[in-house]
CHARMM internal coordinates of N, CA and C (Angstrom, degrees):
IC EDIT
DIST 1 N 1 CA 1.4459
DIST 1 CA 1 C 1.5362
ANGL 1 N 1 CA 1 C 108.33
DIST 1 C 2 N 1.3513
ANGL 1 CA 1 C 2 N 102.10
DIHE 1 N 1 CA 1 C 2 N 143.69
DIST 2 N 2 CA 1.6505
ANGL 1 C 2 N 2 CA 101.35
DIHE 1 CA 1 C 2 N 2 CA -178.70
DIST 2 CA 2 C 1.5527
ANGL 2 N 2 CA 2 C 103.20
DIHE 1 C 2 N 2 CA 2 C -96.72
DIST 2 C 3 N 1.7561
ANGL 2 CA 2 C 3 N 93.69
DIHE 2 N 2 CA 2 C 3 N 129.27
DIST 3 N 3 CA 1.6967
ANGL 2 C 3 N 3 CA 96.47
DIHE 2 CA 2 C 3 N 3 CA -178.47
DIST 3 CA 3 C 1.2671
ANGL 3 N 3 CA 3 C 115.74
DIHE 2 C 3 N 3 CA 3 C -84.73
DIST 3 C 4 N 1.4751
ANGL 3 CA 3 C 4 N 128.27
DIHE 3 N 3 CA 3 C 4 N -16.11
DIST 4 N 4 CA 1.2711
ANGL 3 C 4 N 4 CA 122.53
DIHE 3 CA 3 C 4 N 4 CA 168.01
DIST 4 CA 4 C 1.5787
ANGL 4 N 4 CA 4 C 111.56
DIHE 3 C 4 N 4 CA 4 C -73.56
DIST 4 C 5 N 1.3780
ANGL 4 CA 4 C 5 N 113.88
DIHE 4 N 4 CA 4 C 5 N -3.36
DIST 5 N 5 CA 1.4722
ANGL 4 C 5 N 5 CA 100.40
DIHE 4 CA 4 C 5 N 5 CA 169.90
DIST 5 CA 5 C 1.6552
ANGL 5 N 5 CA 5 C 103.60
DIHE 4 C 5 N 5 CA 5 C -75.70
DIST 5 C 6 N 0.9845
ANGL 5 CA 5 C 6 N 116.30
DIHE 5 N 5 CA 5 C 6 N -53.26
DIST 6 N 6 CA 1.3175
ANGL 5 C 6 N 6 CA 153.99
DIHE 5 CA 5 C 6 N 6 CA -159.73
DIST 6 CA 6 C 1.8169
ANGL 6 N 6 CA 6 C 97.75
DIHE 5 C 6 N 6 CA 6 C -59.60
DIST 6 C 7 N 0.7195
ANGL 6 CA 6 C 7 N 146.49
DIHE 6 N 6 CA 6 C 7 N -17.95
DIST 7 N 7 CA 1.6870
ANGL 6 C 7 N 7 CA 169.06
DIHE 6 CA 6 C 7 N 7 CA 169.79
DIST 7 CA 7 C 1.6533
ANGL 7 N 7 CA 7 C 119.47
DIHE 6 C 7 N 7 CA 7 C -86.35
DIST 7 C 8 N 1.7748
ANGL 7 CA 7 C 8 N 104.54
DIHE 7 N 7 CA 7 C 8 N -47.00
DIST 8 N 8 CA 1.3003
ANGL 7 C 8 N 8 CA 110.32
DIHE 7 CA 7 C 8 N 8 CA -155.08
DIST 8 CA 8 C 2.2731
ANGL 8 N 8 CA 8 C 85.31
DIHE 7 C 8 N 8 CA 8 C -103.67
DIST 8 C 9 N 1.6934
ANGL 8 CA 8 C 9 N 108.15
DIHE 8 N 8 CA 8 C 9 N -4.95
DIST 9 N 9 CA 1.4530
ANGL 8 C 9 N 9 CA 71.50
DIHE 8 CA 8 C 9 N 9 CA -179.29
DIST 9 CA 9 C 1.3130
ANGL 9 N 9 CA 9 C 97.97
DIHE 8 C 9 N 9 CA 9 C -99.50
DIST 9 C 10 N 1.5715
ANGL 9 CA 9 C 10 N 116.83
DIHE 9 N 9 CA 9 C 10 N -151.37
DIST 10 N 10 CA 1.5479
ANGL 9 C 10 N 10 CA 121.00
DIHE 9 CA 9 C 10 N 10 CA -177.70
DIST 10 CA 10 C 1.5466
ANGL 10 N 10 CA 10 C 110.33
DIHE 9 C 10 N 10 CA 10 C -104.07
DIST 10 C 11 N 1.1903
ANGL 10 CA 10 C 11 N 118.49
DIHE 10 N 10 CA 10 C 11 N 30.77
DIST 11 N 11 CA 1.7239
ANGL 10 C 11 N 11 CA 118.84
DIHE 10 CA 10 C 11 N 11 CA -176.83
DIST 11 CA 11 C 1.5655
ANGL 11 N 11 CA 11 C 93.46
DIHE 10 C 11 N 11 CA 11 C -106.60
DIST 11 C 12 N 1.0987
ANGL 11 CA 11 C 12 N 114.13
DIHE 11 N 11 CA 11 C 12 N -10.79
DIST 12 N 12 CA 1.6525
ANGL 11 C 12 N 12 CA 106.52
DIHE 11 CA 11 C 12 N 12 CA -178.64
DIST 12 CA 12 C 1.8253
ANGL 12 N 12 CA 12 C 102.18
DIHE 11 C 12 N 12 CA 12 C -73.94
DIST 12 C 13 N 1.4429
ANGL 12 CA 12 C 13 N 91.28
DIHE 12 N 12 CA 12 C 13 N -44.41
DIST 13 N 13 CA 1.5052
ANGL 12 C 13 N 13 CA 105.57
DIHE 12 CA 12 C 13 N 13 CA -146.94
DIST 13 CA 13 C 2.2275
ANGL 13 N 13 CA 13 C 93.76
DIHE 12 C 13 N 13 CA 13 C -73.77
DIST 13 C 14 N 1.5184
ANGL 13 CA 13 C 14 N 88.84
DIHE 13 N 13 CA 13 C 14 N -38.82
DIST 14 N 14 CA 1.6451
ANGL 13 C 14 N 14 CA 74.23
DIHE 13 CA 13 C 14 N 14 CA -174.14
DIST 14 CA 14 C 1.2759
ANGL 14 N 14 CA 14 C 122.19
DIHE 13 C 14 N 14 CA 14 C -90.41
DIST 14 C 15 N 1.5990
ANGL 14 CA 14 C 15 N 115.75
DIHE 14 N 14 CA 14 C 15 N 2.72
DIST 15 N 15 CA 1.5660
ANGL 14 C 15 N 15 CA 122.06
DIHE 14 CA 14 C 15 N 15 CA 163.10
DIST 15 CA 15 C 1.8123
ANGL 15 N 15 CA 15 C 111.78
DIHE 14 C 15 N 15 CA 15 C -65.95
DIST 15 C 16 N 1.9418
ANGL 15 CA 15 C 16 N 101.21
DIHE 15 N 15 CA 15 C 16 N -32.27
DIST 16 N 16 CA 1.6293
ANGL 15 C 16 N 16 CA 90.35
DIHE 15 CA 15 C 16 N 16 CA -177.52
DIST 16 CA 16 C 1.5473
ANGL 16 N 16 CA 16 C 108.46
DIHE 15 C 16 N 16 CA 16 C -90.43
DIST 16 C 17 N 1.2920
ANGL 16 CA 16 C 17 N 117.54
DIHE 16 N 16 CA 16 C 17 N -15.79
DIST 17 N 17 CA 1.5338
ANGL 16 C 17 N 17 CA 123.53
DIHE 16 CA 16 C 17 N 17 CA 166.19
DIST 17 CA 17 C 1.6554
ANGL 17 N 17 CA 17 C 105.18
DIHE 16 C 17 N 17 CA 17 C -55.82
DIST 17 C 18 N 0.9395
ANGL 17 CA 17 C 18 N 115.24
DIHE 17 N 17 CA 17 C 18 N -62.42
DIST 18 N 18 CA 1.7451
ANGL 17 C 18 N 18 CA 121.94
DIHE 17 CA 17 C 18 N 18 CA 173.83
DIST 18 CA 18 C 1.6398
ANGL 18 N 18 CA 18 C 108.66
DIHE 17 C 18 N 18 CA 18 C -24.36
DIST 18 C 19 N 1.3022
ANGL 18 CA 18 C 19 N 103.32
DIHE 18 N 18 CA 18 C 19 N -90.08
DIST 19 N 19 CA 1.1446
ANGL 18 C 19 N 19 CA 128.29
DIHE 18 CA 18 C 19 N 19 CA 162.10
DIST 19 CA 19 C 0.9538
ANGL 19 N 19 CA 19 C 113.95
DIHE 18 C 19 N 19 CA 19 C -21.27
DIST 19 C 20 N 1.6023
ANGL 19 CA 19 C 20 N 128.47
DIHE 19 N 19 CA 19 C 20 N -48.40
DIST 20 N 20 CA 1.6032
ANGL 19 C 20 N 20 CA 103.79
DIHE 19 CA 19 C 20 N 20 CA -161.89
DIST 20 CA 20 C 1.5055
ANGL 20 N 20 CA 20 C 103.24
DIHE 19 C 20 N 20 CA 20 C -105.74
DIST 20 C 21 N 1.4082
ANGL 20 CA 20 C 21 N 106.23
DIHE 20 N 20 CA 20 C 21 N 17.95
DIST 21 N 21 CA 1.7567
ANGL 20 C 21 N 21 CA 123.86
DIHE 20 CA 20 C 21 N 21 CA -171.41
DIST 21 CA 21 C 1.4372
ANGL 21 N 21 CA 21 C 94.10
DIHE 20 C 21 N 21 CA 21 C -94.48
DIST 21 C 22 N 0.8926
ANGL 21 CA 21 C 22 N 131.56
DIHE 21 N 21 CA 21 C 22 N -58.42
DIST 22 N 22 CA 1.6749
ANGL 21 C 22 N 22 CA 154.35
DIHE 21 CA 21 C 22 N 22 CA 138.73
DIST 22 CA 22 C 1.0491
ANGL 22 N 22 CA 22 C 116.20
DIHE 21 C 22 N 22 CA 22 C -3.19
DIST 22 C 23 N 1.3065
ANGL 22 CA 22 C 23 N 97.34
DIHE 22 N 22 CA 22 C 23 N -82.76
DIST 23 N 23 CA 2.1127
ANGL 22 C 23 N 23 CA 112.12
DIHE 22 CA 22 C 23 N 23 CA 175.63
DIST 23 CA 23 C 1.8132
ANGL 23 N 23 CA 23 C 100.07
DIHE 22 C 23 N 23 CA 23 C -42.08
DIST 23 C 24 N 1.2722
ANGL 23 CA 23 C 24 N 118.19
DIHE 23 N 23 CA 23 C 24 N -64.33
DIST 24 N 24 CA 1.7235
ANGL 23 C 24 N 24 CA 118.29
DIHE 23 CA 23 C 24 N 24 CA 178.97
DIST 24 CA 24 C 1.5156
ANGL 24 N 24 CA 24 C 113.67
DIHE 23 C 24 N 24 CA 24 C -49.09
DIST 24 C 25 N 1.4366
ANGL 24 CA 24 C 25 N 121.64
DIHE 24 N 24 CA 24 C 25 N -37.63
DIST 25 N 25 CA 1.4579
ANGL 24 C 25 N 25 CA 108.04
DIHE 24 CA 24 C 25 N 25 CA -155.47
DIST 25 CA 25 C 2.0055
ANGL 25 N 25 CA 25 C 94.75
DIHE 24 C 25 N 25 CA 25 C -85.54
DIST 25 C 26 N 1.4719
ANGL 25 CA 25 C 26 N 113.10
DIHE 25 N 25 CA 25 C 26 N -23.96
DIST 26 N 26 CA 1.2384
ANGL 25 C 26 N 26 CA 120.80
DIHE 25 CA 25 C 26 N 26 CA -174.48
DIST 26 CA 26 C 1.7330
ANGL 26 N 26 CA 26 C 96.99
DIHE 25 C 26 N 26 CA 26 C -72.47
DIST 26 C 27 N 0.8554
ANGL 26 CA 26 C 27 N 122.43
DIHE 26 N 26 CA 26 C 27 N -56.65
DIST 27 N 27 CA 1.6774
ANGL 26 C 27 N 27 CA 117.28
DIHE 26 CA 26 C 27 N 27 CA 174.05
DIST 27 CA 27 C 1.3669
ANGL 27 N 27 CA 27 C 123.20
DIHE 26 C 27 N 27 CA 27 C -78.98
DIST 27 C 28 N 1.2586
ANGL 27 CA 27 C 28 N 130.00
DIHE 27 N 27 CA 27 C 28 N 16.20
DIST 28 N 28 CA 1.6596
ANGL 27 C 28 N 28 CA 149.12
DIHE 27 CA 27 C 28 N 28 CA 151.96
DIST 28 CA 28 C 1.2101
ANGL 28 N 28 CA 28 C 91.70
DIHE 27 C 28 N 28 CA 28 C -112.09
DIST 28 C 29 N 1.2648
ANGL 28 CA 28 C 29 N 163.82
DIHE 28 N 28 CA 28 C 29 N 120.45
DIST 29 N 29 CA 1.2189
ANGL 28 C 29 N 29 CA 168.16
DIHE 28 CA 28 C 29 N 29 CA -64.90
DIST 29 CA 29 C 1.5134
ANGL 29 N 29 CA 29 C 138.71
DIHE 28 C 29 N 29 CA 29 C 5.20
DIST 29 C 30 N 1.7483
ANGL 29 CA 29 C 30 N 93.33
DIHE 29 N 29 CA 29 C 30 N -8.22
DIST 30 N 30 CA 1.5681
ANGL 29 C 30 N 30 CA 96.02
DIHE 29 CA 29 C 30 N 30 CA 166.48
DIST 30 CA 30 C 1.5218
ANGL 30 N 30 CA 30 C 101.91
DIHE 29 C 30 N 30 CA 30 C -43.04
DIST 30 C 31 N 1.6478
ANGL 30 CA 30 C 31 N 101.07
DIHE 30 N 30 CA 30 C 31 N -179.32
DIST 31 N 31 CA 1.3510
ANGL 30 C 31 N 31 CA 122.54
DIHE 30 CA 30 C 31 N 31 CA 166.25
DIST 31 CA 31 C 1.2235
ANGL 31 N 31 CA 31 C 113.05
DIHE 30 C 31 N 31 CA 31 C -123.83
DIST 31 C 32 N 1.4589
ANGL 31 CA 31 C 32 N 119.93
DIHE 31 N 31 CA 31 C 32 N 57.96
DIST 32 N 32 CA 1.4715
ANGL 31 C 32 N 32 CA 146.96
DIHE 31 CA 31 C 32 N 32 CA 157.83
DIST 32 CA 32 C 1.9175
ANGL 32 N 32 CA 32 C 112.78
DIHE 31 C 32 N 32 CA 32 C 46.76
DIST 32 C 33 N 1.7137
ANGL 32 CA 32 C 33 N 110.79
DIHE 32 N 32 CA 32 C 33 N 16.05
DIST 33 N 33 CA 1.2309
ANGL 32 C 33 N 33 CA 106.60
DIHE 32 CA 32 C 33 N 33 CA 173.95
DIST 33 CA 33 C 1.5629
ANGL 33 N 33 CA 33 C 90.36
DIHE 32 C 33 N 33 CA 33 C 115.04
DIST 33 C 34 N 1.0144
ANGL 33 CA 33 C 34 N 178.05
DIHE 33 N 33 CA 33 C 34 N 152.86
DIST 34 N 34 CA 1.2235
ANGL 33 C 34 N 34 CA 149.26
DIHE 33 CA 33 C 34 N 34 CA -85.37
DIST 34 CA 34 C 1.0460
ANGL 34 N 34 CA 34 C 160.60
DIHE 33 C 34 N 34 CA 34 C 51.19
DIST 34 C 35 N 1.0955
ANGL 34 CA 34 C 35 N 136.59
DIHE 34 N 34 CA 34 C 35 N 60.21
DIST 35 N 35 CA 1.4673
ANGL 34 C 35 N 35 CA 144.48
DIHE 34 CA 34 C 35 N 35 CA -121.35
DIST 35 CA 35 C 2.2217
ANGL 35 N 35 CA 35 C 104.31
DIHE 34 C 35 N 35 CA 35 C -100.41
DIST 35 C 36 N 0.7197
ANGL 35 CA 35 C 36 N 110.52
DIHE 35 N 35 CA 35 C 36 N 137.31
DIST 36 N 36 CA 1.8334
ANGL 35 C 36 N 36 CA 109.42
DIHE 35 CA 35 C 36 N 36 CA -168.02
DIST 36 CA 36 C 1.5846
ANGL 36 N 36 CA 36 C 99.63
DIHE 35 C 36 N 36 CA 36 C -95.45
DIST 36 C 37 N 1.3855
ANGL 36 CA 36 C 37 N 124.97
DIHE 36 N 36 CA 36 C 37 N 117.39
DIST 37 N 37 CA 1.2913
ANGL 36 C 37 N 37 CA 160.69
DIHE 36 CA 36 C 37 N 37 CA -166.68
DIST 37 CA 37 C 1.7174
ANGL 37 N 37 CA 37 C 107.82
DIHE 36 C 37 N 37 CA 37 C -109.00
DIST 37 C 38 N 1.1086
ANGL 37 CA 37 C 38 N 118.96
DIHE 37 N 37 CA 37 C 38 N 134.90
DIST 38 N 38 CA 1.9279
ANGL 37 C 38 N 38 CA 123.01
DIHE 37 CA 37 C 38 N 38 CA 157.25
DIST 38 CA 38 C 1.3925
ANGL 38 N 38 CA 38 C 92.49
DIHE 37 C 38 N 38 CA 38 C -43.61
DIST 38 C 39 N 1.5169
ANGL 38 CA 38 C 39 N 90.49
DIHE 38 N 38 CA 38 C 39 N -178.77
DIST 39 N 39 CA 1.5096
ANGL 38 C 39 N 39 CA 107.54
DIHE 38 CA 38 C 39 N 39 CA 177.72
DIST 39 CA 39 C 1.7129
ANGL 39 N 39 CA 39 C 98.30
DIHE 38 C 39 N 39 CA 39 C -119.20
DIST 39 C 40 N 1.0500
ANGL 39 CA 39 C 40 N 116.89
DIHE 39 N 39 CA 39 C 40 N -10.86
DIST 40 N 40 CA 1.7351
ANGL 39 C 40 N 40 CA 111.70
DIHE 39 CA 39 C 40 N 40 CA 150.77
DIST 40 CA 40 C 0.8731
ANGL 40 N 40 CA 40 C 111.03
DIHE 39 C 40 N 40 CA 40 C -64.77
DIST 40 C 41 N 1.2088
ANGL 40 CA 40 C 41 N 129.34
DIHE 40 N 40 CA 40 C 41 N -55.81
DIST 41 N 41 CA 2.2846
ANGL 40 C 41 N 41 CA 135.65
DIHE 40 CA 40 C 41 N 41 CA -171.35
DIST 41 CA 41 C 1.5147
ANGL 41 N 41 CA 41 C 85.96
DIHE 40 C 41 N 41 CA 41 C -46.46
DIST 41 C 42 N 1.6000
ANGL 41 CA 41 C 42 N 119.87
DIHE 41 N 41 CA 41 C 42 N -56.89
DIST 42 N 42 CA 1.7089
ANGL 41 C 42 N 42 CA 101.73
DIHE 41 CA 41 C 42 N 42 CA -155.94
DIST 42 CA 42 C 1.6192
ANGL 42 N 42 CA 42 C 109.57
DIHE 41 C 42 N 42 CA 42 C -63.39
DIST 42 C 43 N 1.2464
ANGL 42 CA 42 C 43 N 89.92
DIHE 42 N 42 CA 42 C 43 N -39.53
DIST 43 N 43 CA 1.6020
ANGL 42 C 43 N 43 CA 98.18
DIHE 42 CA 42 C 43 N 43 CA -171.65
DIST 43 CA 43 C 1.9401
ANGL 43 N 43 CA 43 C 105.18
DIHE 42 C 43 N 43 CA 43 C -58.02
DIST 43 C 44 N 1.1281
ANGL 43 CA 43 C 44 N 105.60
DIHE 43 N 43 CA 43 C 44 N -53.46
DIST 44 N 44 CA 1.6476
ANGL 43 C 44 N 44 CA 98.04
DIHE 43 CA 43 C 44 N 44 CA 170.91
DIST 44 CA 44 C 1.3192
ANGL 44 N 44 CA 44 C 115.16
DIHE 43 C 44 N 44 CA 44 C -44.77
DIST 44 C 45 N 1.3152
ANGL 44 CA 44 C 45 N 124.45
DIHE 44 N 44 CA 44 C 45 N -36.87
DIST 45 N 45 CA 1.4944
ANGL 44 C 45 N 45 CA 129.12
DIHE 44 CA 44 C 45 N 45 CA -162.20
DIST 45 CA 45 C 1.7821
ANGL 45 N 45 CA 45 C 102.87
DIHE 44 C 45 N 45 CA 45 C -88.90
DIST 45 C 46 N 1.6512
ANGL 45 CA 45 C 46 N 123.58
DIHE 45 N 45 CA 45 C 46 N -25.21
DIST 46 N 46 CA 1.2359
ANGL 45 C 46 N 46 CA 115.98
DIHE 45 CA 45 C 46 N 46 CA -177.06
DIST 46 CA 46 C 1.7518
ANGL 46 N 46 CA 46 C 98.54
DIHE 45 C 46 N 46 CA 46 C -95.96
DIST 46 C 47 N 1.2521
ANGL 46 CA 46 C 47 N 122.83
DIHE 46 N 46 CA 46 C 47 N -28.10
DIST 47 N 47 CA 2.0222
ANGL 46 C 47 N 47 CA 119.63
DIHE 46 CA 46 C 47 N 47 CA 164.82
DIST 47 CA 47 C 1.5294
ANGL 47 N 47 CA 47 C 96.34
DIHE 46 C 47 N 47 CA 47 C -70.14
DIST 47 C 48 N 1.5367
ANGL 47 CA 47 C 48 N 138.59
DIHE 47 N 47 CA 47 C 48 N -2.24
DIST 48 N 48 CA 1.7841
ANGL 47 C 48 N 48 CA 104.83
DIHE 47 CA 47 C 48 N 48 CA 171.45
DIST 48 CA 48 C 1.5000
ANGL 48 N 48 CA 48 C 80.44
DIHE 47 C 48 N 48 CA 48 C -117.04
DIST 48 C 49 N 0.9898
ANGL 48 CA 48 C 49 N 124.81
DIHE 48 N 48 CA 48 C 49 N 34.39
DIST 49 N 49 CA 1.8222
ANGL 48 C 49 N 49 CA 103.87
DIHE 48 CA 48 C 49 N 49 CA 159.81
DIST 49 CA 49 C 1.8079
ANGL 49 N 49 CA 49 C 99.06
DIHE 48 C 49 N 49 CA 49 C 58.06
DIST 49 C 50 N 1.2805
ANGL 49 CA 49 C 50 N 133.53
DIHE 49 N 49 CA 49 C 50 N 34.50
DIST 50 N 50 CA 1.4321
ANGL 49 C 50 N 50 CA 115.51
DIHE 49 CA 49 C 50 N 50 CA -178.87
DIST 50 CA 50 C 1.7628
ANGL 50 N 50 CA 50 C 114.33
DIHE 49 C 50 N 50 CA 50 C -105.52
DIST 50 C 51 N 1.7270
ANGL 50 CA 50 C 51 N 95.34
DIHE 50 N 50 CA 50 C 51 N 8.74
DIST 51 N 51 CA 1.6180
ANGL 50 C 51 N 51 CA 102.36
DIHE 50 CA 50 C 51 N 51 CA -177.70
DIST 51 CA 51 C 1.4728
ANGL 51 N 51 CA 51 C 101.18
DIHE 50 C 51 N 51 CA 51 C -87.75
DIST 51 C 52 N 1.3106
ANGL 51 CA 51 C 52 N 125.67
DIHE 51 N 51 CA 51 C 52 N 136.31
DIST 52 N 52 CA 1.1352
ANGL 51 C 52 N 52 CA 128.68
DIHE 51 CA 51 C 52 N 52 CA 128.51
DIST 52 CA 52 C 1.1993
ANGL 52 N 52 CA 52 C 169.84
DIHE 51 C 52 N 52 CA 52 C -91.66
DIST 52 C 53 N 1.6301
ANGL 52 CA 52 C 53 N 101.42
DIHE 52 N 52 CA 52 C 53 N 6.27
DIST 53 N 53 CA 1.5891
ANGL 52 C 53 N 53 CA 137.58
DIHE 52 CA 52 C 53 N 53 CA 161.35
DIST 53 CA 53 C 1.2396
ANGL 53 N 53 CA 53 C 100.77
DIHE 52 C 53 N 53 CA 53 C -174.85
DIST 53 C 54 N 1.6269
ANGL 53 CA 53 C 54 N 103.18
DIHE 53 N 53 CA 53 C 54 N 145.35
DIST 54 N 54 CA 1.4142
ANGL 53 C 54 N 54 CA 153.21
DIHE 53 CA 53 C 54 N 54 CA 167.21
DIST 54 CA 54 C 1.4214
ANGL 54 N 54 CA 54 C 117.71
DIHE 53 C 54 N 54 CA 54 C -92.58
DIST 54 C 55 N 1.6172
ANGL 54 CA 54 C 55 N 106.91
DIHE 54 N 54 CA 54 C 55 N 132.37
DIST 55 N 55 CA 1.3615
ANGL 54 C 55 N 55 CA 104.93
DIHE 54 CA 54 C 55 N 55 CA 163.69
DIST 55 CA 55 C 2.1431
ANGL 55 N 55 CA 55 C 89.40
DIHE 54 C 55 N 55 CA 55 C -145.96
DIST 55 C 56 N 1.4486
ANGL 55 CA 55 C 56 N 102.81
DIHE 55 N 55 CA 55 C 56 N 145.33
DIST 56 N 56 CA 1.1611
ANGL 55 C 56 N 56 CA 96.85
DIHE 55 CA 55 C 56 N 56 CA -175.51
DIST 56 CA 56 C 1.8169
ANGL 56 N 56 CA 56 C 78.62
DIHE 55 C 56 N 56 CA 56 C -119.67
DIST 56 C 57 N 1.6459
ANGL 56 CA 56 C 57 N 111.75
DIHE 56 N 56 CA 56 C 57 N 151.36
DIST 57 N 57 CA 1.2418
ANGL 56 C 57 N 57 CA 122.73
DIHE 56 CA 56 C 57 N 57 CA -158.91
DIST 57 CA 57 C 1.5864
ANGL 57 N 57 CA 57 C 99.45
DIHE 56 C 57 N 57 CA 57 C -136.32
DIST 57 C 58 N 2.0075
ANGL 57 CA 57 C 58 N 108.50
DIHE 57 N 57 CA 57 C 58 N 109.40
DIST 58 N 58 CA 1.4634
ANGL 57 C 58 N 58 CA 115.18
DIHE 57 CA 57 C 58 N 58 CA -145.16
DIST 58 CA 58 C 1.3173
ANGL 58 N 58 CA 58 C 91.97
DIHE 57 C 58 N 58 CA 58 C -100.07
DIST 58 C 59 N 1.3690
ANGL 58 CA 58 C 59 N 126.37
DIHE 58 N 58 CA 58 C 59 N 130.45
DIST 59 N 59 CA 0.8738
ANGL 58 C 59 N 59 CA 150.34
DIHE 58 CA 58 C 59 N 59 CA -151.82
DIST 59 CA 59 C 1.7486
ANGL 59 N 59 CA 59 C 144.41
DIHE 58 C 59 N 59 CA 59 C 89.79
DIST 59 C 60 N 1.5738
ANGL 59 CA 59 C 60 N 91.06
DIHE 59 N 59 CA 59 C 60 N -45.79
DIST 60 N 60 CA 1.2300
ANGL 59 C 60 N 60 CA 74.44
DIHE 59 CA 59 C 60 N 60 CA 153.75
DIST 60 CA 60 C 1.3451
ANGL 60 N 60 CA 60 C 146.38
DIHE 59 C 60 N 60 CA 60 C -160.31
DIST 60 C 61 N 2.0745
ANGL 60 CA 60 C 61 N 90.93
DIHE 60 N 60 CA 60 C 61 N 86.76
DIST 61 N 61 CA 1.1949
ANGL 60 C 61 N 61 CA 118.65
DIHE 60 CA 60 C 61 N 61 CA 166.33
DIST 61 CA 61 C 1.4835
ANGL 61 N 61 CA 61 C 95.47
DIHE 60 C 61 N 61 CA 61 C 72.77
DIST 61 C 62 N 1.7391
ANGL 61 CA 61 C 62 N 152.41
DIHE 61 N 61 CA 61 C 62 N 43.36
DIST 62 N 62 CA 1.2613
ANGL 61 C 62 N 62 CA 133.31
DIHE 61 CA 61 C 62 N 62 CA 179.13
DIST 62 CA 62 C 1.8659
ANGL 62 N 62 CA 62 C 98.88
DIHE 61 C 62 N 62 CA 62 C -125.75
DIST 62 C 63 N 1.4329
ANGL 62 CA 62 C 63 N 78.52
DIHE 62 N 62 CA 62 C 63 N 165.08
DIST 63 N 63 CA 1.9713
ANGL 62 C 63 N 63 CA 75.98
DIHE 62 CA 62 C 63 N 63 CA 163.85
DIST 63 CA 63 C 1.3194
ANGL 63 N 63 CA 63 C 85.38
DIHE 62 C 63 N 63 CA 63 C -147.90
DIST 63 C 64 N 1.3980
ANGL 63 CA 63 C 64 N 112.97
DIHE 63 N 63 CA 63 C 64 N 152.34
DIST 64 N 64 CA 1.6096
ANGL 63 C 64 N 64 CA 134.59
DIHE 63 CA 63 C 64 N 64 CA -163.22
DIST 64 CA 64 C 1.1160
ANGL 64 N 64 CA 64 C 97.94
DIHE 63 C 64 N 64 CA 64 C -124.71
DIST 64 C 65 N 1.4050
ANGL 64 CA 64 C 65 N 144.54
DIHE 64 N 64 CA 64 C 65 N 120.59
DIST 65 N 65 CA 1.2468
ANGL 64 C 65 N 65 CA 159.20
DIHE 64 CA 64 C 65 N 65 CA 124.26
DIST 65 CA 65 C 1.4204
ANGL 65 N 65 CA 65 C 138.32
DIHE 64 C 65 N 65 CA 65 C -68.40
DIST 65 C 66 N 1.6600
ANGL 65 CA 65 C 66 N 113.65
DIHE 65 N 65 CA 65 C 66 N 139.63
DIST 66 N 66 CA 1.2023
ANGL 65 C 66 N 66 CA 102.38
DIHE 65 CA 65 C 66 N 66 CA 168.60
DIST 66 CA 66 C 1.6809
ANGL 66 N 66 CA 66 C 109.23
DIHE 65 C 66 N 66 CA 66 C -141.93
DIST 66 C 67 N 1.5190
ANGL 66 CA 66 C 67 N 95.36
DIHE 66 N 66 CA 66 C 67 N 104.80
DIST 67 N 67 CA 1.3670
ANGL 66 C 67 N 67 CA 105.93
DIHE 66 CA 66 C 67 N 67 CA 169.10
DIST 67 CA 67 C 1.7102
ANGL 67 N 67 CA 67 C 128.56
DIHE 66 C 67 N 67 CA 67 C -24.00
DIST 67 C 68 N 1.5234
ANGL 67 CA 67 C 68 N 97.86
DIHE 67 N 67 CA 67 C 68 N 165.20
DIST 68 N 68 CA 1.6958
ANGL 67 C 68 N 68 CA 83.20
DIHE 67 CA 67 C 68 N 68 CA -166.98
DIST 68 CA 68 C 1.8518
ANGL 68 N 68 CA 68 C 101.16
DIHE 67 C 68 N 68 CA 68 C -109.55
DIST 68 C 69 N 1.4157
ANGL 68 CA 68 C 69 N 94.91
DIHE 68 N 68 CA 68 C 69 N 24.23
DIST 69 N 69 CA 1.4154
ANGL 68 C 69 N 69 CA 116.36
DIHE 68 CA 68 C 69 N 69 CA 164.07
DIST 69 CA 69 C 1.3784
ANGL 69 N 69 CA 69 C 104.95
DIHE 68 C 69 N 69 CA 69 C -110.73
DIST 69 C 70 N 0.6761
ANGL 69 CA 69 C 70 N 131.75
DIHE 69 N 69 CA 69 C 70 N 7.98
DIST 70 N 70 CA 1.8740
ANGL 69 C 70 N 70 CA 136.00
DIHE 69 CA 69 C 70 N 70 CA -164.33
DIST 70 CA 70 C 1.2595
ANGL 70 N 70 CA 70 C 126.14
DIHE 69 C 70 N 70 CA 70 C 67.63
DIST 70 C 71 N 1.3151
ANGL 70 CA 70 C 71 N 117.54
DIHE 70 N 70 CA 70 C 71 N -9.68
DIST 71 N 71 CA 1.4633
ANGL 70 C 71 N 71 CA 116.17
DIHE 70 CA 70 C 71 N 71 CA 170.79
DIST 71 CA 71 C 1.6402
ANGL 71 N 71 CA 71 C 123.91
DIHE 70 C 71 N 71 CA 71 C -60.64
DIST 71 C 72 N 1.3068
ANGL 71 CA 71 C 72 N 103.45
DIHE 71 N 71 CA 71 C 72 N 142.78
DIST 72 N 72 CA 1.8864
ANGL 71 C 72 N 72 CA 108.84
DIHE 71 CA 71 C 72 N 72 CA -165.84
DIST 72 CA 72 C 1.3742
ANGL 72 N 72 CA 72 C 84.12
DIHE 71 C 72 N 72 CA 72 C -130.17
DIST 72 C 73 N 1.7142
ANGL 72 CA 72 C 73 N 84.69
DIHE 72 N 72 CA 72 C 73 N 141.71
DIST 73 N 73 CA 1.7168
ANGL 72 C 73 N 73 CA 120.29
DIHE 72 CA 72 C 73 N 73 CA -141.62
DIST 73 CA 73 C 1.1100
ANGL 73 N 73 CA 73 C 85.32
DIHE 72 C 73 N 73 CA 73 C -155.73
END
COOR INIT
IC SEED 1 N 1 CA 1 C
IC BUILD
């Protein structure tokens, strides 16, 4: 295959456009430091009193915690 073809058309350019459209939406979708827990673990953690804020997250289906050690759960 000729790589100077391969350079000069536009399949180069919109495979790394893809990709780097991709690469952003996967690291804007973290969950901001947050670590994913059972739903027994939470429940143990809201019967010992070890939460110290709540956020319930509408849509989709999450609850956000932040330990009263600082850990986010």
């Amino acid at each position: 295959m000729n790589l100077k073809r391969l350079f000069k058309g536009p399949w180069l350019w919109i495979a790394l456009t893809v990709a780097a459209v991709l690469t952003v939406l996967s690291l804007a979708s973290s969950n901001n430091g947050y670590t994913e827990i059972d739903t027994a673990t939470m429940v143990k953690y809201l019967d010992g009193a070890k939460v110290k804020d709540v956020t319930f997250v509408e849509g989709d289906q999450q609850i956000r915690a932040t330990l009263s050690n600082g850990k986010k759960v």
